[in-house]
C-alpha positions as CSV (number, residue, x, y, z in Angstrom):
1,X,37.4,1.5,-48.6
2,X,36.2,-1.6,-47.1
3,X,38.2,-1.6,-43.7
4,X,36.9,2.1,-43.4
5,X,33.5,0.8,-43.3
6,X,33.8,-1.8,-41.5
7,X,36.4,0.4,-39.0
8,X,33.1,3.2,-39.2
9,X,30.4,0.3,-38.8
10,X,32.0,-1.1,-35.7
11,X,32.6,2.4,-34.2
12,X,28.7,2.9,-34.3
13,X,28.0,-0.5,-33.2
14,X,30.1,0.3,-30.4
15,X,29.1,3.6,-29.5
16,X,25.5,2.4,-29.6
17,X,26.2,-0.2,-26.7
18,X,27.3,2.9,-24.5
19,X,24.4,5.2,-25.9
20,X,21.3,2.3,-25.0
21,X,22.6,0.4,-21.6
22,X,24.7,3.1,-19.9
23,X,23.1,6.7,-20.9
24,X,20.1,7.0,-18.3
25,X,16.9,6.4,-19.5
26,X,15.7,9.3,-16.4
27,X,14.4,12.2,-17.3
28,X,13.5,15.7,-15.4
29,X,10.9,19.1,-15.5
30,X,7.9,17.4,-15.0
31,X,5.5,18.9,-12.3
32,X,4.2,16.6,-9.6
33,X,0.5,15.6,-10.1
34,X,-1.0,15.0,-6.3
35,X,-2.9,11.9,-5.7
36,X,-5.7,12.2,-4.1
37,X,-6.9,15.3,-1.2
38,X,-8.6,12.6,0.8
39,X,-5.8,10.1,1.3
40,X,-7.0,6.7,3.1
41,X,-4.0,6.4,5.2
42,X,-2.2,8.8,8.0
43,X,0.8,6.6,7.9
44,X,2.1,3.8,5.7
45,X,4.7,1.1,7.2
46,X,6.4,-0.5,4.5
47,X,8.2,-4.1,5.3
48,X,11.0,-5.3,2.7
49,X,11.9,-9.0,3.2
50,X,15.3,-9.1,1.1
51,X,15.3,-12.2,-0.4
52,X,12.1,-13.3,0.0
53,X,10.5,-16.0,-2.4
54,X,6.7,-16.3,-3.2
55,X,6.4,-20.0,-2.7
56,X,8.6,-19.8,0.6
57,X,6.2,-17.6,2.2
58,X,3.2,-18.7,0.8
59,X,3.8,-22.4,3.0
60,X,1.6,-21.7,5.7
61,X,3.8,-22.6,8.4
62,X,6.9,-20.5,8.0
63,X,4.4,-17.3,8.4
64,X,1.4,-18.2,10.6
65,X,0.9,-14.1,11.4
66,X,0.9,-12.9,8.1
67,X,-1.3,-15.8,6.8
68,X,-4.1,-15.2,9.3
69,X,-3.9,-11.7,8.1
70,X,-4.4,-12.9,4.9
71,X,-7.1,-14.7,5.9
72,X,-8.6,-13.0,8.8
73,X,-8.4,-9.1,8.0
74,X,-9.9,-7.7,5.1
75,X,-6.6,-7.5,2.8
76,X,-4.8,-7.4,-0.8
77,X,-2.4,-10.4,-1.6
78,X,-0.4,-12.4,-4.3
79,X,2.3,-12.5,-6.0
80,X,4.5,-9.2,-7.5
81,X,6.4,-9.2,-10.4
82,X,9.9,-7.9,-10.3
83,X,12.3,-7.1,-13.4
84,X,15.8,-8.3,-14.5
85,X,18.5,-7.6,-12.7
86,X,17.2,-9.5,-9.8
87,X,19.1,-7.4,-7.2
88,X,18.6,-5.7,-4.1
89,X,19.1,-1.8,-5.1
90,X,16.9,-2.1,-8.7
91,X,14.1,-4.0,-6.6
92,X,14.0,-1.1,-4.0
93,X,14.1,1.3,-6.8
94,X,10.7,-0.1,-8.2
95,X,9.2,-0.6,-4.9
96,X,10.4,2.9,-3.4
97,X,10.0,5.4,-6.7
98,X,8.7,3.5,-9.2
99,X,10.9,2.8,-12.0
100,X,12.9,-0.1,-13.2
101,X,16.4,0.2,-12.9
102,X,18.3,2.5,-14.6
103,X,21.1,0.0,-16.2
104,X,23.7,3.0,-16.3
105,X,23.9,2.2,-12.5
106,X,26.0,-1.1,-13.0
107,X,29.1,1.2,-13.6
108,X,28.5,2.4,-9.8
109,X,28.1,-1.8,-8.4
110,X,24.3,-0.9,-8.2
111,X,25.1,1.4,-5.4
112,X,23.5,4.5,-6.4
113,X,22.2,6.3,-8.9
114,X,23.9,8.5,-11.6
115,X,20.9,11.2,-11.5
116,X,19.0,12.1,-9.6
117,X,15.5,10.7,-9.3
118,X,11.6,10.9,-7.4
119,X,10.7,8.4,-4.4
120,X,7.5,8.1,-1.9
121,X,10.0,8.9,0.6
122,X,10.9,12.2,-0.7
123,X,7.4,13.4,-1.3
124,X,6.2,11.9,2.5
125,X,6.0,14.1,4.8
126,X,8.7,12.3,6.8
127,X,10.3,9.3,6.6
128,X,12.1,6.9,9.2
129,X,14.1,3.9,8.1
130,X,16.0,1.2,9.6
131,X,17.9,-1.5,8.3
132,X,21.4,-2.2,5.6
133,X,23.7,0.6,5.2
134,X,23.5,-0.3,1.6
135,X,19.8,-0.1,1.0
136,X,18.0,2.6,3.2
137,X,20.9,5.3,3.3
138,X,20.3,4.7,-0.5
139,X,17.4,7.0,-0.7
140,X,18.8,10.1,1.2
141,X,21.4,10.6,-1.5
142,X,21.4,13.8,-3.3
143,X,18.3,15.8,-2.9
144,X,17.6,17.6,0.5
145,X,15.8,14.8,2.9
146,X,16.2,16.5,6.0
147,X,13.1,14.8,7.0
148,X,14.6,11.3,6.3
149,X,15.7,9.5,10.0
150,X,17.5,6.5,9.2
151,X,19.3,4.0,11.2
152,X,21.9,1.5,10.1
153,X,23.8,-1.0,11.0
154,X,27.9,-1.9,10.5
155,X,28.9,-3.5,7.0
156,X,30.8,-5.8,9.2
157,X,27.1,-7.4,10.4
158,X,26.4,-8.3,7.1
159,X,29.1,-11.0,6.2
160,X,27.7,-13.7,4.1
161,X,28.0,-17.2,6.1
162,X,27.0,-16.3,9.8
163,X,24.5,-19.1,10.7
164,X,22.3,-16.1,12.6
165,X,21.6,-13.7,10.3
166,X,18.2,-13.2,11.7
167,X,20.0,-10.9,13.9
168,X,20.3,-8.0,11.4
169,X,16.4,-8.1,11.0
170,X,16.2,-8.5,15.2
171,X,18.4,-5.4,15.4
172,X,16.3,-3.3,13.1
173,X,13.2,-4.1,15.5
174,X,14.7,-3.3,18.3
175,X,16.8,-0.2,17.3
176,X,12.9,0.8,15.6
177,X,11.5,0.1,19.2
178,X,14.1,2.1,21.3
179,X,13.2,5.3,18.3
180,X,9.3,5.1,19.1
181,X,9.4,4.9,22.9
182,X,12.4,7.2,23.2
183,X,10.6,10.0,25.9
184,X,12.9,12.3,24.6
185,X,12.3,11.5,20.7
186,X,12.7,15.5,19.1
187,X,10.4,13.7,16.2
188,X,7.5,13.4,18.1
189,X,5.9,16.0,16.3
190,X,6.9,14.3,13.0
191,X,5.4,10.7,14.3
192,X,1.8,13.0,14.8
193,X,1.9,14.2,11.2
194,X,-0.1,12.8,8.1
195,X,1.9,11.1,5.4
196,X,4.6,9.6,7.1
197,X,6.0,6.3,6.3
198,X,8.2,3.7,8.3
199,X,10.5,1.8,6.3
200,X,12.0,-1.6,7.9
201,X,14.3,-3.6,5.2
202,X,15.2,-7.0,7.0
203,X,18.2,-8.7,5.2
204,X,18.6,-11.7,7.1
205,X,16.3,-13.9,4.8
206,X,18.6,-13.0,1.8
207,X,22.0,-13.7,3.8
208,X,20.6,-16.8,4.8
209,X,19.8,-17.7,1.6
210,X,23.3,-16.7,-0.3
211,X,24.8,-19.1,2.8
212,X,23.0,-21.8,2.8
213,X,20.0,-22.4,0.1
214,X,16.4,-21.2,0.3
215,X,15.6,-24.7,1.3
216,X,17.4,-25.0,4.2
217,X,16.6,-24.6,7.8
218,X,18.3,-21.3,8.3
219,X,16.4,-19.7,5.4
220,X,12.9,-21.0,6.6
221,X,13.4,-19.8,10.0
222,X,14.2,-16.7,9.2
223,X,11.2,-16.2,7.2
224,X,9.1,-17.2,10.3
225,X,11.1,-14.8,12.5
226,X,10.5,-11.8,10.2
227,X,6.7,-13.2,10.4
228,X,7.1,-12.7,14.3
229,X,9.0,-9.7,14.0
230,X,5.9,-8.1,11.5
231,X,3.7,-9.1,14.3
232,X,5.9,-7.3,17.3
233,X,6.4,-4.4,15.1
234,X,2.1,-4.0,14.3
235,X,1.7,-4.1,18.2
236,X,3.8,-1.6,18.9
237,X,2.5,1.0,16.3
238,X,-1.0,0.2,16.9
239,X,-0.3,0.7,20.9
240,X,2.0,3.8,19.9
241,X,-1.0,5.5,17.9
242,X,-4.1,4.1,19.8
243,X,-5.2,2.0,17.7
244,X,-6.7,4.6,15.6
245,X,-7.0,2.8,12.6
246,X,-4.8,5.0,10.3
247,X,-1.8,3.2,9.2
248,X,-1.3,0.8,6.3
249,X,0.7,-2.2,6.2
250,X,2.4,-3.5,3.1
251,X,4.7,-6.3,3.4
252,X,6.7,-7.4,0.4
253,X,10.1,-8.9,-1.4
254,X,12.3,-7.1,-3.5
255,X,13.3,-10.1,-5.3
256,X,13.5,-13.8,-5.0
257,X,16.4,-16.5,-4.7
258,X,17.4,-19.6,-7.1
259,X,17.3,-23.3,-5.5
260,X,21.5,-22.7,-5.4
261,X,21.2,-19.5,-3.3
262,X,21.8,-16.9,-6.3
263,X,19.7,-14.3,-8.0
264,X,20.1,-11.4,-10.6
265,X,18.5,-13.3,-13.5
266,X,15.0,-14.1,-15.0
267,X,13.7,-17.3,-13.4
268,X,10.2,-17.3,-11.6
269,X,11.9,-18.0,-8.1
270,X,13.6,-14.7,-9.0
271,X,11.2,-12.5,-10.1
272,X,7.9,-13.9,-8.1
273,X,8.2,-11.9,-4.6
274,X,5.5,-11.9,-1.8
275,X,2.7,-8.6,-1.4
276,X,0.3,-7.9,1.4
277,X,-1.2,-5.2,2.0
278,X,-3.8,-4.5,5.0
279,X,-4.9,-1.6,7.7
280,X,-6.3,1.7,6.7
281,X,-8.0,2.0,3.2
282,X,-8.3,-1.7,2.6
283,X,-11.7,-2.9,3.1
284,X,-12.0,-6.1,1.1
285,X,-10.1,-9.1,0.9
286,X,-8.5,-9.8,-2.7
287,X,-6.0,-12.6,-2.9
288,X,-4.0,-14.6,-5.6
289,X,-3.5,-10.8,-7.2
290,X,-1.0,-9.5,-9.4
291,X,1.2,-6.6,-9.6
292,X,3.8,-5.2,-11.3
293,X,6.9,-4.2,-8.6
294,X,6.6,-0.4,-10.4
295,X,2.9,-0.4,-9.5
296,X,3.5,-0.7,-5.5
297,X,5.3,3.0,-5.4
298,X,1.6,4.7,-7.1
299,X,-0.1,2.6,-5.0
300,X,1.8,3.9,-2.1
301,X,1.4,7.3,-3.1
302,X,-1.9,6.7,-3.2
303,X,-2.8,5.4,-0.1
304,X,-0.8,8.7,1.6
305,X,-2.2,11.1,-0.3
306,X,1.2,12.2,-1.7
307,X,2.4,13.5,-5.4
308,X,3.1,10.9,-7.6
309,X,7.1,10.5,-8.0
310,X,8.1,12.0,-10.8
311,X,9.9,9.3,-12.4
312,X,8.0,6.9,-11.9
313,X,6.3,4.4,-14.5
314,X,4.2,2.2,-11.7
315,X,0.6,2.1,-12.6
316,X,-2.3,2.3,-9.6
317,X,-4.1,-1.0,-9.3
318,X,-7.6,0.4,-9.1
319,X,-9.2,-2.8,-9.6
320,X,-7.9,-4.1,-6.2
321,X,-8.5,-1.1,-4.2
322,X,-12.5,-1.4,-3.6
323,X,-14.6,-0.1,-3.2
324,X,-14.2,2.5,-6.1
325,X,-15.3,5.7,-5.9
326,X,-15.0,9.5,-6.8
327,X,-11.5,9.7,-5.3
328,X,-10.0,6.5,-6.2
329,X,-11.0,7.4,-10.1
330,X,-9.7,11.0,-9.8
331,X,-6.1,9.4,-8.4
332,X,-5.9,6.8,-11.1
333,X,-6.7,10.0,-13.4
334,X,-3.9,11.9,-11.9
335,X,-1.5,8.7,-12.6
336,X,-2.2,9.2,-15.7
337,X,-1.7,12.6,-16.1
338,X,1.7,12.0,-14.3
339,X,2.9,9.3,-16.5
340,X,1.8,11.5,-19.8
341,X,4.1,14.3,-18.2
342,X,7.4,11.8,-18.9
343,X,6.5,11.0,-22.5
344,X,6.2,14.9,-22.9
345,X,9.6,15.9,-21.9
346,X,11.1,12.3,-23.5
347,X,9.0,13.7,-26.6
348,X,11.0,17.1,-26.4
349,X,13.9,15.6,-25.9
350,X,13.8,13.2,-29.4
351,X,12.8,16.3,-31.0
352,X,15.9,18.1,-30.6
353,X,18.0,15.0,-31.4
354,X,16.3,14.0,-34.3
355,X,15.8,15.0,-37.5
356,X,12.6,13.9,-39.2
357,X,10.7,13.3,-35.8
358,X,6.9,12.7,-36.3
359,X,4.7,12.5,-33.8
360,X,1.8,9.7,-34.2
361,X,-1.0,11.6,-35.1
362,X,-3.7,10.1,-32.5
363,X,-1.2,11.4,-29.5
364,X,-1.6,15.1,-30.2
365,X,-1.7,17.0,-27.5
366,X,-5.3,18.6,-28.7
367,X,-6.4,15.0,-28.0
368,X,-4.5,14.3,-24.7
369,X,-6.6,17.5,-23.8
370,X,-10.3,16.2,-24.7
371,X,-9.6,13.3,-23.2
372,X,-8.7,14.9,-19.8
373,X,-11.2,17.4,-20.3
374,X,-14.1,14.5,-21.2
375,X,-12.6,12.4,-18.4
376,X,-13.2,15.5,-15.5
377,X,-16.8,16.1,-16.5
378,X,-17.8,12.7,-16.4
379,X,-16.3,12.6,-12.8
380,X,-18.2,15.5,-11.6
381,X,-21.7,14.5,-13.3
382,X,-20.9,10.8,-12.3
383,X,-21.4,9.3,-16.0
């Protein structure tokens, strides 16, 4: 009777490993919540540096562009927060749609998804990418994206130990540049539209960092040619739209590096990435600020006047976005409308598998409503 406990006891034990780290914690049905009407943005471009880490780029002299931005333009920087694992494809998950990686992936190498889910780029208007056939294809998966333009490069550029890895992040500017100033570009239309974004993921800082250490040369020059390359690529969208003053810039990391060129764990030169943001709808300069990696996908939405992705768990920073007014309080509402939506469904979903299910009695959805309902009049009589 004892070895069929302990047989039973190990079966659950074992069944529960499955059940926690590789059933997806995603779930579906909820309706989109927009925003904001009056989006501060027309465009957003949004620069990945792969591999990037916080105190790397915060030495002034492997990024003199970006620093004087910092320091110059009114703008929003510090450090963001990323989550365990430490890779490439969960950082980009956070960044892009808002959630933190669904662990169930590891059984597809971090590839892709098993589900389905929500991303900025699916609820812009359009959205054109260029970089790593492993990272920006990754987004087009699944759902219908017909207006995602991506461009990638060969798997054979990315081989770990080429001493010029800066190359893949050269050819992304330059394949970018030949797309904008094509005369015959059939997405010229597209590039006039609101609530576009440009995506640019630069992996050269990474490679060089896997090769040979974030301390060496290689690795520090390649931050100072993504620097130069950020600079190139501003120029030629500012001269492309006439310096109209409607496109936002956010530059970030998806995840740092460890002093012996690894990453994937918990340690601060890991998790502690890189974030400015400047352009359109910035108008004072925070630094030293932090974020949570989630946050930047709300914030994105934001800024574009998009629907919040679905899926997402990112919070809007509101207290770095001044000045804050009507609209900027009515988003943040609408974030948190958006978020309620997932514990809903997630709530409907524990009731059918459960038993005795009780639901804590100051989250009733009588109270959910008064508090929306309080929350709206005080925005229109401005209490």
């Amino acid at each position: 009777q004892f070895i069929v406990l302990a047989i039973v006891t190990h079966f659950i034990l074992f069944y529960s490993i499955f059940d926690v780290y590789f059933t997806s914690p995603l779930t579906h049905g909820m309706p989109p919540h927009r925003s904001t009407t009056i989006p501060p943005s027309k465009r957003l471009v949004l620069i990945v540096a792969d591999g990037l880490r916080a105190d790397k780029f915060y030495d002034f002299k492997y990024a003199p562009y970006l620093h004087s931005i910092i320091n110059n333009q009114p703008s929003i920087s510090g450090i963001s927060h990323t989550r365990v694992p430490t890779e490439s494809r969960p950082g980009h998950v956070a960044i892009i749609s808002g959630f933190y990686e669904d662990i169930s992936a590891v059984t597809r190498g971090w590839k892709e998804n098993p589900i389905e889910f929500d991303s900025v780029f699916n609820r812009s208007l359009s959205t054109f990418g260029f970089g790593s056939p492993d990272i920006v294809p990754m987004f087009k998966r699944g759902l219908t994206y017909e207006h995602f333009y991506l461009e990638c490069y060969d798997h054979e550029r990315e081989e770990f130990g080429r001493n010029n890895s800066y190359e893949l992040d050269l050819w992304v500017e330059e394949k970018f540049k030949e797309f904008l100033l094509n005369k015959s570009n059939s997405y010229k239309q597209e590039l006039d539209q609101s609530g576009i974004v440009f995506f640019f993921h630069l992996l050269g800082i990474d490679t060089n960092g896997h090769s040979h250490k974030p301390w060496s040369f290689n690795y520090l020059q390649n931050i100072q040619i993504v620097d130069e390359i950020v600079q190139r690529l501003v120029i030629l969208i500012e001269s492309y739209y006439s310096h109209d003053q409607k496109t936002t810039y956010l530059f970030t990391s998806d995840h740092g590096m460890t002093d012996w060129g690894s990453h994937g764990s918990g340690d601060d030169t890991e998790t502690l990435t890189p974030v400015v943001l400047w352009g359109s709808g910035i108008h004072q300069t925070r630094k030293n600020i932090h974020v949570e990696q989630a946050d930047l996908c709300p914030l994105m939405a934001y800024l574009l006047g998009l629907e919040y992705p679905v899926n997402s768990v990112g919070q809007l920073p509101v207290d770095y976005l001044y000045p804050t007014d009507e609209h900027l309080l009515k988003a943040y509402l609408q974030n948190a409308r958006q978020l309620l939506e997932q514990v809903h469904v997630q709530k409907q979903e524990l009731m059918k598998r459960l038993i005795n299910f009780k639901i804590y009695p100051l989250l009733t959805d009588d109270d959910e409503n008064i508090f929306f309902t309080q929350m709206d009049r005080l925005l229109k009589t401005g209490g």
